[in-house]
N, C-alpha and C positions, 0 to 999 in steps of 0.2 A: 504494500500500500504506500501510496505517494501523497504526502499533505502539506500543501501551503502551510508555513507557522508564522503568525506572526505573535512578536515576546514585545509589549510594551514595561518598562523600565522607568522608576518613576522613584524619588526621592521621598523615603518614608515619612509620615506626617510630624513635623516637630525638626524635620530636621532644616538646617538656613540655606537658601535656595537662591542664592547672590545672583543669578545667572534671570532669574523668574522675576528678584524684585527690581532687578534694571530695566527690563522690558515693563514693567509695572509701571515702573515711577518716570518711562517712558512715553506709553502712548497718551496721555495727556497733551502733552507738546504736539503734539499730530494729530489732535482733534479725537482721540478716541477714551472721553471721558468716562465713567463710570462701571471700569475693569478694579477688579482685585484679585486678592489671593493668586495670581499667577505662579505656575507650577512649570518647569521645567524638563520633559524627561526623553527618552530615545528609542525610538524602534527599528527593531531588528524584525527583517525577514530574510526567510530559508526555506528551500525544500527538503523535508526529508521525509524518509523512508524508514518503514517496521511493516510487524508484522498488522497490527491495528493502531486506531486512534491512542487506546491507552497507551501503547508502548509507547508511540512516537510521542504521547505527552509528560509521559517521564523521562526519556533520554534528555527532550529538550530543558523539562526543568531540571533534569543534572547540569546540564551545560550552564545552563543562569547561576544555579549556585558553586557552581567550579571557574566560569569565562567570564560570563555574559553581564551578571550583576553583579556588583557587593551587598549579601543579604545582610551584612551589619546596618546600612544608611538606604537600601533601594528594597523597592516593593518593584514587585514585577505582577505578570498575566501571561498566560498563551493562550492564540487563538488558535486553532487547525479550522481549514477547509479544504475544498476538494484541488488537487493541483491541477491545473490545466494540462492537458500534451502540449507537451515544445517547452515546456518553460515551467 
């Protein structure tokens, strides 16, 4: 089985998110008033391969907590859908 993953990667609540309150304390100056809490985080996609969904969702959450994230400071997700042929 072959599944799109995508792993969104996100900075755990509480933690300071320099990168989120720039862009925050930003779009004001550019007319786009009344944003907060802005959150900064990364997504990652892959194809992979197993034998079903479950597996391919535990390999991939290995990889988050061995590669992909640091589960001290980031919260992650994975999503699987169906992968297209070719790609």
């Amino acid at each position: 089985m072959r599944s799109k993953v995508t792993v969104l990667i996100r900075l755990k609540e509480g933690i300071l998110d320099p990168q989120g309150k720039a862009i925050e304390e930003s779009l004001p100056a550019l007319g786009y008033g009344g944003v907060e809490s802005v959150k900064v985080g990364k997504v990652i996609e892959m194809i992979a391969e197993g034998a079903d969904a479950a597996e391919i969702e535990s390999r991939v959450r290995a990889m988050c907590d061995a590669l992909l994230a640091n589960p001290v400071i980031e919260d992650y997700e994975v999503e699987l859908t169906a992968a297209r042929e070719g790609g």
